[in-house]
SEPALUM-777009 format. One line per 2 residues: number of its first residue (from 1); their letters; for each residue x, y, z of N, C-alpha, C. Coordinates in nm, 2 decimals. Layout:
BEGIN
NUM	a	X,Y,Z,X,Y,Z,X,Y,Z  ...
//
This chain:
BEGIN
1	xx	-7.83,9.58,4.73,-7.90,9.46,4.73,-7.96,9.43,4.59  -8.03,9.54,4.54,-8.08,9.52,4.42,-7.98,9.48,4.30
3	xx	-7.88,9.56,4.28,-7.78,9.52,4.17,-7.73,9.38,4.20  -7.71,9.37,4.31,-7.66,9.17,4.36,-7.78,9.12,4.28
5	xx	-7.88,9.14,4.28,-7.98,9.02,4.27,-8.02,9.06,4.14  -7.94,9.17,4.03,-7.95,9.16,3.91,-7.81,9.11,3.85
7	xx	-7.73,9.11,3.93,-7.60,9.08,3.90,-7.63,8.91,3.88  -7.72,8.81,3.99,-7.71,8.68,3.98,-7.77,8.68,3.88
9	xx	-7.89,8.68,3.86,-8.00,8.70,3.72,-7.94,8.68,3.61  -7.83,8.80,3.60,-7.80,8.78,3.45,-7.69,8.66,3.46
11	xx	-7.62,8.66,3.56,-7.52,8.53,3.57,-7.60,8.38,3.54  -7.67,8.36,3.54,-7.76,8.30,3.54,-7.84,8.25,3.43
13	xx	-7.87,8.39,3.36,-7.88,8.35,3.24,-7.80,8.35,3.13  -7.68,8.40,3.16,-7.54,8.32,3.09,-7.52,8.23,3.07
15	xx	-7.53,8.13,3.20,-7.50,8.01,3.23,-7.62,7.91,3.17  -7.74,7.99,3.16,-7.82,7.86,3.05,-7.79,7.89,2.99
17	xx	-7.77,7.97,2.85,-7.74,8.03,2.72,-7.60,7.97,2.69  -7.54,7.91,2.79,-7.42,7.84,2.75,-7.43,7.72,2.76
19	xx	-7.53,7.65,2.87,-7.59,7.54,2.88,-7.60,7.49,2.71  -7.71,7.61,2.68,-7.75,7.55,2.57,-7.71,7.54,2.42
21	xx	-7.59,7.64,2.42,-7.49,7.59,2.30,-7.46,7.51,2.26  -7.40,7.46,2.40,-7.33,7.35,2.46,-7.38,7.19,2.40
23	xx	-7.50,7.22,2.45,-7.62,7.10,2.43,-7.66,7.10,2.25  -7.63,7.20,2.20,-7.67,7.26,2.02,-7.57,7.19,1.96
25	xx	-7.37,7.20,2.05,-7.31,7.14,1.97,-7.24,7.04,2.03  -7.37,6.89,2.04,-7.30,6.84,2.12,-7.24,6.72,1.95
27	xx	-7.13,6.65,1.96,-7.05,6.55,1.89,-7.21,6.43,1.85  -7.19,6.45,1.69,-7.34,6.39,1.59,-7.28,6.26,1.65
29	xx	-7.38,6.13,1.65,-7.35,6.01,1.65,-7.32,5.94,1.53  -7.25,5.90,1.47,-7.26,5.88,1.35,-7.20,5.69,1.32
31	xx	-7.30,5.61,1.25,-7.27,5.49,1.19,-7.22,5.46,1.16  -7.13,5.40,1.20,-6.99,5.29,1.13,-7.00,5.15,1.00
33	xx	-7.06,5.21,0.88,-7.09,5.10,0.82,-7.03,5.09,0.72  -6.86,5.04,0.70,-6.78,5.04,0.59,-6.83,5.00,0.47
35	xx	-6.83,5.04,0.36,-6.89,4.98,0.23,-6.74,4.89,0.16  -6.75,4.77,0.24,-6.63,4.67,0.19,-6.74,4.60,0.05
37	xx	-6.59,4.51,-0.01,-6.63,4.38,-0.09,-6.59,4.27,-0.01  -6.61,4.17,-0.12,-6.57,4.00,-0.05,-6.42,4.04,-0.07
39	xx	-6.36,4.09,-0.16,-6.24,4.11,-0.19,-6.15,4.19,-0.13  -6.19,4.25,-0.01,-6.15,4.34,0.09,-6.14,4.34,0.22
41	xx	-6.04,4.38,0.30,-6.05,4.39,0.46,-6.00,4.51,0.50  -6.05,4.53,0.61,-6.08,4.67,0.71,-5.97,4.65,0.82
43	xx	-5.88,4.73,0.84,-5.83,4.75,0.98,-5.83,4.90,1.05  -5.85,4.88,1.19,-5.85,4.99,1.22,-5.73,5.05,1.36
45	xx	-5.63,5.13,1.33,-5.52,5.11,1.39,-5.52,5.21,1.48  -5.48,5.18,1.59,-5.41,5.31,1.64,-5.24,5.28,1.71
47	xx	-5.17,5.45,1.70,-5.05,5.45,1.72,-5.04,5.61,1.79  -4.96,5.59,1.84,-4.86,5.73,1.90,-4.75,5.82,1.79
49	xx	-4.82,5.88,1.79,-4.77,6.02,1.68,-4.73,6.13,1.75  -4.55,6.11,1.71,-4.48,6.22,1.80,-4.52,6.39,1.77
51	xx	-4.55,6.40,1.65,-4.63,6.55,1.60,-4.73,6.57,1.67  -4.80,6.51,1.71,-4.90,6.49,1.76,-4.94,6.54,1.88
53	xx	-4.80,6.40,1.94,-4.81,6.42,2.09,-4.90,6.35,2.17  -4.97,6.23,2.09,-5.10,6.14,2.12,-5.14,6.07,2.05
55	xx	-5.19,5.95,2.08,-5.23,5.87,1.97,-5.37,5.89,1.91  -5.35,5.83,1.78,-5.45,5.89,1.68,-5.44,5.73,1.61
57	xx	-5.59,5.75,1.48,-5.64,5.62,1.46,-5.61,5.68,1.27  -5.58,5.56,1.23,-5.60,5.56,1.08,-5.69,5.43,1.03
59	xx	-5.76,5.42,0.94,-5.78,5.33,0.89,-5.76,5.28,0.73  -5.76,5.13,0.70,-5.69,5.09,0.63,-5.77,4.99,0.56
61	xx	-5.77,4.99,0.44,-5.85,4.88,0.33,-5.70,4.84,0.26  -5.76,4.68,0.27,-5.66,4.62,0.16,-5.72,4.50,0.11
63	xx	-5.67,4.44,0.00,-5.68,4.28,-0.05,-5.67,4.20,0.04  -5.76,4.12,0.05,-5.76,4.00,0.10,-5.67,3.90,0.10
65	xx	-5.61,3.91,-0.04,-5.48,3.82,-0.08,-5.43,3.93,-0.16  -5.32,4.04,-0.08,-5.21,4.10,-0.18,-5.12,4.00,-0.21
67	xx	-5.08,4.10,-0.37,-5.02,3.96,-0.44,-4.87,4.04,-0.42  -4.82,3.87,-0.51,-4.66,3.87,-0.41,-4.58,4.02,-0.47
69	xx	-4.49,4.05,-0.41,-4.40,4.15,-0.47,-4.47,4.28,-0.42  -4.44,4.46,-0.41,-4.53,4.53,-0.36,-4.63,4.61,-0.44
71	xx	-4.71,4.66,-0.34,-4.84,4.71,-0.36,-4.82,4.89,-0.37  -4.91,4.97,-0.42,-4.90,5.09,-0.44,-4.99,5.14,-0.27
73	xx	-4.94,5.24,-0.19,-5.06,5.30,-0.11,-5.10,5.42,-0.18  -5.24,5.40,-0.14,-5.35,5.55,-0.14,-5.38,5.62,-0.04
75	xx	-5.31,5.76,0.00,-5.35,5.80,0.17,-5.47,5.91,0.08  -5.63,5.86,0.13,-5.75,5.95,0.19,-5.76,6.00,0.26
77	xx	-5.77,6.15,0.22,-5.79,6.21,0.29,-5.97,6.30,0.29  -6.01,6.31,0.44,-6.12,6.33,0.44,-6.14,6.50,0.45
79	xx	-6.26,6.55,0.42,-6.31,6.67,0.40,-6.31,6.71,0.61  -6.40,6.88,0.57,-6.40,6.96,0.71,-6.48,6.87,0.76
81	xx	-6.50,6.86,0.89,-6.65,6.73,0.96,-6.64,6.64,0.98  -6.50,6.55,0.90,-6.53,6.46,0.88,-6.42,6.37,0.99
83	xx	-6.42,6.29,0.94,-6.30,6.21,1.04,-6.25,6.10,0.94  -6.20,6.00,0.97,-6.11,5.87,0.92,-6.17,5.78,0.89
85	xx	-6.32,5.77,0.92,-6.45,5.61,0.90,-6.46,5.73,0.71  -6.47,5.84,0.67,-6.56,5.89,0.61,-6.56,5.82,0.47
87	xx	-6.41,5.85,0.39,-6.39,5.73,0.27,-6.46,5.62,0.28  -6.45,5.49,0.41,-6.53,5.38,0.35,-6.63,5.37,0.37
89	xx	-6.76,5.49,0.45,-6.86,5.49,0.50,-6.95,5.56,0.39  -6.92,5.68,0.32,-6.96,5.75,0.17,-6.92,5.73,0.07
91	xx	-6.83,5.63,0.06,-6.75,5.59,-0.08,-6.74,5.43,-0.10  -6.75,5.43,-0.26,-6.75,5.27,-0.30,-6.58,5.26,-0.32
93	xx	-6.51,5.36,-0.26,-6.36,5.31,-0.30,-6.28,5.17,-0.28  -6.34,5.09,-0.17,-6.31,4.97,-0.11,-6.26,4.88,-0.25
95	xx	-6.36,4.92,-0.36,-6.34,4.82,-0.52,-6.19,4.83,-0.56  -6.17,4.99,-0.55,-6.03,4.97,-0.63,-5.85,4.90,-0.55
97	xx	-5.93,4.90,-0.40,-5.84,4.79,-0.34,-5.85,4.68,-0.35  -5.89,4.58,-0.44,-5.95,4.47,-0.45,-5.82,4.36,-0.47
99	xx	-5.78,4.45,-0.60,-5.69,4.33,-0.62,-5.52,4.39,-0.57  -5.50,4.52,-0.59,-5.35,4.57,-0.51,-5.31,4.69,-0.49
101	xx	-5.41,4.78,-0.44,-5.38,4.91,-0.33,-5.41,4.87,-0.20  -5.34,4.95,-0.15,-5.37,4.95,0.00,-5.40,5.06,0.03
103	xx	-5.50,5.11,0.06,-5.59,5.25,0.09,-5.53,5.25,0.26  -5.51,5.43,0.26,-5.52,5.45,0.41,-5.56,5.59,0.43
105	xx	-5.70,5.57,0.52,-5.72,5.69,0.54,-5.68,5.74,0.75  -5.65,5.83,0.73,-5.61,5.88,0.83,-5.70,6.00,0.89
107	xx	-5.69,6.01,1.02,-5.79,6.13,1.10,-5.74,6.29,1.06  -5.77,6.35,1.02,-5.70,6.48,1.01,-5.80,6.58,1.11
109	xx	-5.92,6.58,1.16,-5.99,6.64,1.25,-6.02,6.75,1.17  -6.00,6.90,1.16,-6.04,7.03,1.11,-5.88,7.09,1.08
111	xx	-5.78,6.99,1.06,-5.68,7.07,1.05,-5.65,7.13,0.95  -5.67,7.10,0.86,-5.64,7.10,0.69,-5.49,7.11,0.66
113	xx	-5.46,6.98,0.72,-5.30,6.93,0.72,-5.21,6.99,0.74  -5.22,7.09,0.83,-5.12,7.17,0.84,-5.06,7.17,1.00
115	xx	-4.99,7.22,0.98,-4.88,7.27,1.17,-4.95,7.38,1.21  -5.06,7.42,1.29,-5.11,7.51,1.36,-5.06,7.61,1.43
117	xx	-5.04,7.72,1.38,-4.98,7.83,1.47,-5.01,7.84,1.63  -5.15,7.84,1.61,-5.18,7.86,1.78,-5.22,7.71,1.85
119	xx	-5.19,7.62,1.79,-5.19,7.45,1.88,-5.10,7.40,1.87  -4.99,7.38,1.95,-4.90,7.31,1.92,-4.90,7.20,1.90
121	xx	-4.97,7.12,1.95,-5.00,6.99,1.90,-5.07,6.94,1.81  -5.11,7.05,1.76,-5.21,7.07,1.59,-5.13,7.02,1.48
123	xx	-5.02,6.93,1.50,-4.90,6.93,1.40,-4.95,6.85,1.24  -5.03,6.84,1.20,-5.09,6.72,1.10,-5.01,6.73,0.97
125	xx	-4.97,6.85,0.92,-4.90,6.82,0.83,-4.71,6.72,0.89  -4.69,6.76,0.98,-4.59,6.66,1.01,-4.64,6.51,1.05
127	xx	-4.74,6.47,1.12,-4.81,6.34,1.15,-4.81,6.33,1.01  -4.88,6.35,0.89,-4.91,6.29,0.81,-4.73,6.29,0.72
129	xx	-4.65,6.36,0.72,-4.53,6.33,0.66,-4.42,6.24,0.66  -4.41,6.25,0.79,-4.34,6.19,0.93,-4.36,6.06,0.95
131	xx	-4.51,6.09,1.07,-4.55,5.95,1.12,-4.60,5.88,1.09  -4.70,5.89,1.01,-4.81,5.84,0.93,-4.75,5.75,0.83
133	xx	-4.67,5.79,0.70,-4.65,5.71,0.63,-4.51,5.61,0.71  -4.43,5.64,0.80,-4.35,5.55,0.85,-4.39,5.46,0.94
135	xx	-4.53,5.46,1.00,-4.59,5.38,1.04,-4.69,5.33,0.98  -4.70,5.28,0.86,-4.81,5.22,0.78,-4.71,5.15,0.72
137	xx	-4.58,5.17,0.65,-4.47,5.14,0.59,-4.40,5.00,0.67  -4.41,5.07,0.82,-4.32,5.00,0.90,-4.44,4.84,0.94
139	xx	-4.56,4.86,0.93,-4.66,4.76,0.97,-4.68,4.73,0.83  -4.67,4.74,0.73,-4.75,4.66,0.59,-4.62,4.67,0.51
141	xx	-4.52,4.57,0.52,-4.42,4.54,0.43,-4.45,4.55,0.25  -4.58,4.54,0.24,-4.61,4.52,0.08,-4.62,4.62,0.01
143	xx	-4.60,4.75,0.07,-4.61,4.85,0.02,-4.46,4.94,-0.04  -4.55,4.98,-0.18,-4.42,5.02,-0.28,-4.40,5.15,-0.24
145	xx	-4.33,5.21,-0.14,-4.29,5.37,-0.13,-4.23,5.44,-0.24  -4.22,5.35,-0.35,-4.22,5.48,-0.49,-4.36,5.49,-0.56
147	xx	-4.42,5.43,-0.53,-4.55,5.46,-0.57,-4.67,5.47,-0.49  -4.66,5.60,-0.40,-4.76,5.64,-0.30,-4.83,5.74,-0.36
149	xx	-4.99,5.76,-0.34,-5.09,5.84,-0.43,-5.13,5.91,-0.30  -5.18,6.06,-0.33,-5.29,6.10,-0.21,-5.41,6.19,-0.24
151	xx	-5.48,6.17,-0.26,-5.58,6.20,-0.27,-5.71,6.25,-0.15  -5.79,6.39,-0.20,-5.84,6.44,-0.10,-5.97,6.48,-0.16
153	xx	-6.07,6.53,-0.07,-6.22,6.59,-0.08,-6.20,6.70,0.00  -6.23,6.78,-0.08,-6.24,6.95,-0.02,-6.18,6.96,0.09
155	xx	-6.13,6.99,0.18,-6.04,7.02,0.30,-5.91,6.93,0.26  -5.96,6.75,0.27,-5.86,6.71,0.22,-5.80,6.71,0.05
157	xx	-5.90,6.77,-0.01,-5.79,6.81,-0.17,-5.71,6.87,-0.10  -5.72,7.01,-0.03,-5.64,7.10,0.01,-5.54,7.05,0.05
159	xx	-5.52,6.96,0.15,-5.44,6.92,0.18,-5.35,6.80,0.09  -5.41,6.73,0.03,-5.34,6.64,-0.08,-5.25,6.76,-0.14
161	xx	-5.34,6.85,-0.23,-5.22,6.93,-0.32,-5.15,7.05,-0.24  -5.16,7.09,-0.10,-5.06,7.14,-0.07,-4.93,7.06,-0.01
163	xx	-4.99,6.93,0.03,-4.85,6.82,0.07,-4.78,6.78,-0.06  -4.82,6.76,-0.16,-4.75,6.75,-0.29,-4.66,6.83,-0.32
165	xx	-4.74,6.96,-0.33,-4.65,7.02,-0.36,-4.51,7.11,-0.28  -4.55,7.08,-0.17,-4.43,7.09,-0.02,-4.35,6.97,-0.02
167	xx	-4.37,6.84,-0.08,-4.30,6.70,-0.07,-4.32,6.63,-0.17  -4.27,6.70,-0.25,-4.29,6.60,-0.38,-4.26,6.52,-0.41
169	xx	-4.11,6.48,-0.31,-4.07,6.33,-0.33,-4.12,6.23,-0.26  -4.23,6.27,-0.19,-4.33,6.16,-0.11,-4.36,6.09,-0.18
171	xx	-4.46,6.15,-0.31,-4.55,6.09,-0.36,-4.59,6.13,-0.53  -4.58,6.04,-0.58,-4.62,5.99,-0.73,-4.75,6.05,-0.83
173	xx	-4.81,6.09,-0.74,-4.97,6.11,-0.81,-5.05,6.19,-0.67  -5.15,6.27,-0.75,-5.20,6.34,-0.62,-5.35,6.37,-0.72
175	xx	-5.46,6.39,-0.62,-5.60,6.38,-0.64,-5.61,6.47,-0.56  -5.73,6.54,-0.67,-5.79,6.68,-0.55,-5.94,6.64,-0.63
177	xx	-6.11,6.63,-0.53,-6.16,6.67,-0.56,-6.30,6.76,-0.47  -6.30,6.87,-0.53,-6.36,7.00,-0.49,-6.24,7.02,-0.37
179	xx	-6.14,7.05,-0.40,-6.02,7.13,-0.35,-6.05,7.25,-0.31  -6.06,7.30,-0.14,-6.09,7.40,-0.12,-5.95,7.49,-0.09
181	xx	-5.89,7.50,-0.17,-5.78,7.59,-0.27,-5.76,7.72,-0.15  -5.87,7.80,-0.17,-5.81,7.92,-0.11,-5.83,7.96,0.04
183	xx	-5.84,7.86,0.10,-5.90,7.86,0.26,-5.80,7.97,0.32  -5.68,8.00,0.28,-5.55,8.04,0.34,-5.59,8.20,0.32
185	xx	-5.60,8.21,0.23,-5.65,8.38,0.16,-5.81,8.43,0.17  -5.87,8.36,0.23,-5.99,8.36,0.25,-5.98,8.51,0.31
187	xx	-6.06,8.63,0.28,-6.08,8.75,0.35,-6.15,8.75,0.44  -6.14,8.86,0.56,-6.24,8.84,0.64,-6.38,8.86,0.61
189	xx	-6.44,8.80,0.69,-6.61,8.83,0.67,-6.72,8.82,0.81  -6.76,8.95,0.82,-6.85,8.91,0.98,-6.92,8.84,1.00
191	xx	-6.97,8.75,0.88,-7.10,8.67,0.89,-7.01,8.54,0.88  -6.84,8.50,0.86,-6.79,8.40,0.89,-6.71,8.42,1.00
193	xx	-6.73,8.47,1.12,-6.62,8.50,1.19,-6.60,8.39,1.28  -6.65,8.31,1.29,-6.62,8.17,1.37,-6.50,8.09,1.31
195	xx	-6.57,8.13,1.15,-6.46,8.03,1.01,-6.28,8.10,1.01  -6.36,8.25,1.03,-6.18,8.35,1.01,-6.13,8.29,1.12
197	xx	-6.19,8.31,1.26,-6.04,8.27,1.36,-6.05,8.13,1.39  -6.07,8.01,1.31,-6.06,7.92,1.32,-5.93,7.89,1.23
199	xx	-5.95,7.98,1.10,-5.85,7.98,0.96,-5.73,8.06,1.05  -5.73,8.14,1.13,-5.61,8.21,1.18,-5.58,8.15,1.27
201	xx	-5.64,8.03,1.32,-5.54,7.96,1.44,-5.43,7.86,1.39  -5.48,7.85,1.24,-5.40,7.71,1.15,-5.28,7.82,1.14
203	xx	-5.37,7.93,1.01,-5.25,7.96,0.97,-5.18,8.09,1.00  -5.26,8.14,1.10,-5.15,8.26,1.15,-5.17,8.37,1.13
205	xx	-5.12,8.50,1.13,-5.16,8.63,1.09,-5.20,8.60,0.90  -5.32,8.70,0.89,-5.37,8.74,0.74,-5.19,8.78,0.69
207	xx	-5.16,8.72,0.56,-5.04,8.76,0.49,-4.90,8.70,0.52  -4.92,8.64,0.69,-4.76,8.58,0.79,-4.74,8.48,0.69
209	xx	-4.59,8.49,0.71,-4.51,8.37,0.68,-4.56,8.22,0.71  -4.66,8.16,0.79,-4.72,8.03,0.80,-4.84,8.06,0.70
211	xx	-4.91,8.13,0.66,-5.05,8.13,0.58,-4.93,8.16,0.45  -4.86,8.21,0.40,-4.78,8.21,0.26,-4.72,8.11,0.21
213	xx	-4.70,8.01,0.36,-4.64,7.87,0.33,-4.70,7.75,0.30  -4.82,7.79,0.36,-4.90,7.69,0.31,-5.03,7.77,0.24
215	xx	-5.03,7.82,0.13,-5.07,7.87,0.04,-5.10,7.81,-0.06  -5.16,7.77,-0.13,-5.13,7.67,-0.31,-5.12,7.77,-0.41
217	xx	-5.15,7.86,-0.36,-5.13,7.98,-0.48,-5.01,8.02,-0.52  -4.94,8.06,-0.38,-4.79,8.12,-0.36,-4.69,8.00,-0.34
219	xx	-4.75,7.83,-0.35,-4.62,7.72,-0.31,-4.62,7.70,-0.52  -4.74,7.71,-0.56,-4.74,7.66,-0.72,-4.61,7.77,-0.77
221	xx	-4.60,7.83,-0.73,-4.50,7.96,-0.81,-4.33,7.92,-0.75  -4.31,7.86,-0.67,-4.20,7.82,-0.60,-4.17,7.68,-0.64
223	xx	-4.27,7.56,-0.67,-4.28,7.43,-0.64,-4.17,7.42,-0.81  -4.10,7.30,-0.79,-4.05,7.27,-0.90,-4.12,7.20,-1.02
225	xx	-4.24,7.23,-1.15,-4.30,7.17,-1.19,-4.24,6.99,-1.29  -4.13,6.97,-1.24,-4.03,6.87,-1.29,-4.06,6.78,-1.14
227	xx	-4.07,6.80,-1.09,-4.08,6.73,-0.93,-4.22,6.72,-0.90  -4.28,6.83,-0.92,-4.41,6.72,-0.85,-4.52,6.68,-0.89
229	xx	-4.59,6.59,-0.83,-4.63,6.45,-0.89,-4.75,6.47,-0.99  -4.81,6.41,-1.06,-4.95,6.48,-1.18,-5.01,6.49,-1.05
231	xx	-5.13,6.61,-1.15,-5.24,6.65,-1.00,-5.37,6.64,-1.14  -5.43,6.53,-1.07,-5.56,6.49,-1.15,-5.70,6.59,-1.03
233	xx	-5.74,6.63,-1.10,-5.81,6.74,-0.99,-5.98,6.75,-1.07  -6.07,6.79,-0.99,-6.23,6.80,-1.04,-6.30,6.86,-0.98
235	xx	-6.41,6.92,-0.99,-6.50,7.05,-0.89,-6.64,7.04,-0.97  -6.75,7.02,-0.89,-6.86,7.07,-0.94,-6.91,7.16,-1.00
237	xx	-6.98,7.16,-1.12,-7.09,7.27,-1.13,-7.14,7.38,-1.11  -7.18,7.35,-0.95,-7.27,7.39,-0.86,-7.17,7.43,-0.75
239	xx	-7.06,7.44,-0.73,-7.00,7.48,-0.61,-6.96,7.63,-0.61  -6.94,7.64,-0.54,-6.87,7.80,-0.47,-6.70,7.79,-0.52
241	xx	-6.63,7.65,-0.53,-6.52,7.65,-0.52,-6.47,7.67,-0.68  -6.56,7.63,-0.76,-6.51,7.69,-0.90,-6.46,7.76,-0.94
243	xx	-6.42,7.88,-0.90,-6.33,7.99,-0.92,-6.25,7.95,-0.86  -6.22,7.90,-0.77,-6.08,7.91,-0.68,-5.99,7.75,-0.79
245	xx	-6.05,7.66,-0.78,-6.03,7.52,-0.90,-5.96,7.65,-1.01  -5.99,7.69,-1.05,-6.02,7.73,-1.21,-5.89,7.83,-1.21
247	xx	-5.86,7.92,-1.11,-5.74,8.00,-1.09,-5.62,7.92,-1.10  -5.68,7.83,-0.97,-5.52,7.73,-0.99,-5.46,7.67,-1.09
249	xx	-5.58,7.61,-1.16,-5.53,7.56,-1.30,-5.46,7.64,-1.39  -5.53,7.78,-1.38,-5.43,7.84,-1.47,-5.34,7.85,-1.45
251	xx	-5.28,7.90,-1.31,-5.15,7.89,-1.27,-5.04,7.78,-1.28  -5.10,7.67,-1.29,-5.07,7.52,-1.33,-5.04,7.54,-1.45
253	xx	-5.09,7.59,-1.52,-5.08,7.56,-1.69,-4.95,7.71,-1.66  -4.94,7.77,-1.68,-4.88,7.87,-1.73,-4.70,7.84,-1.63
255	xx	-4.73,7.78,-1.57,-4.62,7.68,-1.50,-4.57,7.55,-1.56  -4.64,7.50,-1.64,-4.64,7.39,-1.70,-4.57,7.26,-1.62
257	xx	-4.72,7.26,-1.57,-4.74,7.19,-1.44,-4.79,7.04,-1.51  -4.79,6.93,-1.51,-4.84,6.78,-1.56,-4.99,6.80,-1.49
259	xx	-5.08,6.82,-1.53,-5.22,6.82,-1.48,-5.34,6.81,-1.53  -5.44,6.76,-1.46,-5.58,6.81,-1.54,-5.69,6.81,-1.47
261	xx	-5.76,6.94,-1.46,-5.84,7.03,-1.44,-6.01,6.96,-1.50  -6.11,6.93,-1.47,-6.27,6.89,-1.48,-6.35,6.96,-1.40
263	xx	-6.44,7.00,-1.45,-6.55,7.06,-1.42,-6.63,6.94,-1.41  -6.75,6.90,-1.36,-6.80,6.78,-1.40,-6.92,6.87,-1.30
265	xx	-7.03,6.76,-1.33,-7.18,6.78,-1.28,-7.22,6.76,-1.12  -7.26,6.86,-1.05,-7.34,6.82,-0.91,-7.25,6.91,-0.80
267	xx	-7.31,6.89,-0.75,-7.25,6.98,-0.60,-7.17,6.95,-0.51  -7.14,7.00,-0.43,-7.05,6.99,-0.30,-7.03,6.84,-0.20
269	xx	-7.07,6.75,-0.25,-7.10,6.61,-0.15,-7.06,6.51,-0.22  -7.03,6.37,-0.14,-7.00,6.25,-0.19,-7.14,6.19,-0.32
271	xx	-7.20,6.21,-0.33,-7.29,6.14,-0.44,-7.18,6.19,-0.60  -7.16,6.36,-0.57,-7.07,6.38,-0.67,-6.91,6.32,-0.72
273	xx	-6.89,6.32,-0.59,-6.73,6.28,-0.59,-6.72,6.10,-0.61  -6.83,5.98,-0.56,-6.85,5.90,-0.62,-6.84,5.89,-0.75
275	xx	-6.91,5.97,-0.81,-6.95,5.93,-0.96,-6.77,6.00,-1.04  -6.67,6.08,-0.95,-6.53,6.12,-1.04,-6.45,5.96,-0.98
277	xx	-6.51,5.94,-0.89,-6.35,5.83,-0.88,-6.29,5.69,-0.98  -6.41,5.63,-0.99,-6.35,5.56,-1.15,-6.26,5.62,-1.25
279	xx	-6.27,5.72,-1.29,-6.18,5.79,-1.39,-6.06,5.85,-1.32  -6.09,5.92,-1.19,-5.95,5.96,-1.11,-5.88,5.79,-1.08
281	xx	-5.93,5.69,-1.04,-5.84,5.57,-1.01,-5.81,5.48,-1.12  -5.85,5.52,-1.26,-5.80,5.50,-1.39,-5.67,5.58,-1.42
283	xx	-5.71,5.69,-1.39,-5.63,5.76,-1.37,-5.42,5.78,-1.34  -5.50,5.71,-1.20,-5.41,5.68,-1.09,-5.31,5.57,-1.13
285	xx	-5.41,5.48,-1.17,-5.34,5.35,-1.22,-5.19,5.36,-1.37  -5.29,5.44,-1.44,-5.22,5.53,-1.55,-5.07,5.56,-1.50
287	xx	-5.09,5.64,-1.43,-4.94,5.74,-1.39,-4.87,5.65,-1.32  -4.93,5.52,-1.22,-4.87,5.45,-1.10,-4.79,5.31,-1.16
289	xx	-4.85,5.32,-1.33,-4.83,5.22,-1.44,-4.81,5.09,-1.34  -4.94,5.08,-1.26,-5.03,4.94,-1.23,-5.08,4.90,-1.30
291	xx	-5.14,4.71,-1.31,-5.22,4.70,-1.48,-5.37,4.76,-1.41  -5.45,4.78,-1.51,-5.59,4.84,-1.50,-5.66,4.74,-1.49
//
């Protein structure tokens, strides 16, 4: 009798201690307030993505009056946390759609663009290959598919410059900034173990054939530096990711890779990455030989 009525007890208080996780991690509410111009419009789409297996939402800034003949796209990609509002909600990027990009940012959730070993339906690097641009292509006739840019913020750098350089004939130009580079090689650590088997459900056993494929370390050594697109890339100061930025670049250089590497001022967050995009979408324009 006694062990029953310590057996409920502790059952019991399992069940609040899970209550209260539960309740710790419930989904933040978060503000939908695009930072458009007069010169700009917002759509927000959803479609069925066979990688997927479900429909998913992208969103889309363009000119108000694209001009005649086509337009270049920009696929944004957002950081870990974040979702598909995040570009026009923390970024003045809406400006440089003004007069003829067509920006699209898309949902990538915690995937870091990749095909998930243990989710099958985790497929995002094929949604974003696959589905994504043939359904943005197939709804917005204006767009020039020799001149597609992709650009990312830490999860999504990672993912810009590992899809680059896995598909180079996708895309023309690629942005990384604060590129979290080594998420794939990340070692283990007990005080990150929620982060390790989150990183081992993407990519698989520590060393497997899925974490070596999508590698940036081990694809730069393989990738053809004739083929793929410039990688205009930047990292704070103040980050952790500095070393991992700074490796790659070497590797880039000693590959003689078309690139360029900045260090620039401030930390891990959009205040910083605001203040690189003028120069990255100068940049862009450069290589996309759009007029400026």
């Amino acid at each position: 009798m006694l062990l029953r009525v310590i057996k409920s007890a502790f059952l019991f208080i399992i069940t609040l201690f899970l209550l209260f996780v539960s309740a710790c991690h419930k989904p933040k509410t978060e503000s939908d307030i695009p930072r458009l111009t007069s010169n700009t419009t917002l759509r927000d789409i959803t479609f069925k993505s066979a990688a997927l297996g479900r429909e998913t939402q992208y969103r889309v800034i363009l000119p108000v009056h694209i001009p005649f003949g086509t337009v270049p796209a920009v696929y944004l990609l957002h950081g870990g946390d974040g979702n598909f509002r995040n570009w026009s909600n923390y970024s003045d990027v809406a400006v440089f759609a003004e007069r003829d990009l067509i920006l699209v940012m898309p949902d990538g959730d915690e995937s870091y663009y990749t095909n998930a070993v243990a989710r099958p339906y985790d497929r995002y690097e094929d949604y974003i290959v696959k589905d994504l641009i043939a359904e943005v292509e197939s709804r917005f006739a204006a767009v020039d598919r020799s001149k597609r840019a992709i650009i990312g913020v830490s999860m999504g750098g990672f993912g810009a410059v590992k899809l680059a350089l896995k598909h180079p004939e996708l895309f023309a130009f690629v942005g990384g900034l604060s590129s979290a580079l080594d998420v794939p090689s990340r070692p283990f650590s007990i005080k990150r173990i929620g982060q390790w088997r989150h990183y081992r459900s993407i990519f698989g056993p520590w060393n497997g054939s899925t974490q070596q494929a999508n590698d940036p370390y081990i694809l730069v050594g393989s990738a053809d530096p004739a083929r793929v697109p410039y990688m205009y890339m930047t990292c704070g100061d103040q980050e952790g990711l500095i070393a991992a930025n700074r490796r790659f670049g070497t590797l880039l250089g000693k590959r003689h890779f078309a690139y360029e590497l900045h260090v620039v001022p401030g930390g891990h967050n959009w205040t910083q990455w605001n203040q690189q995009l003028p120069k990255l979408f100068q940049n862009l324009r450069q290589h996309l030989k759009t007029p400026p």
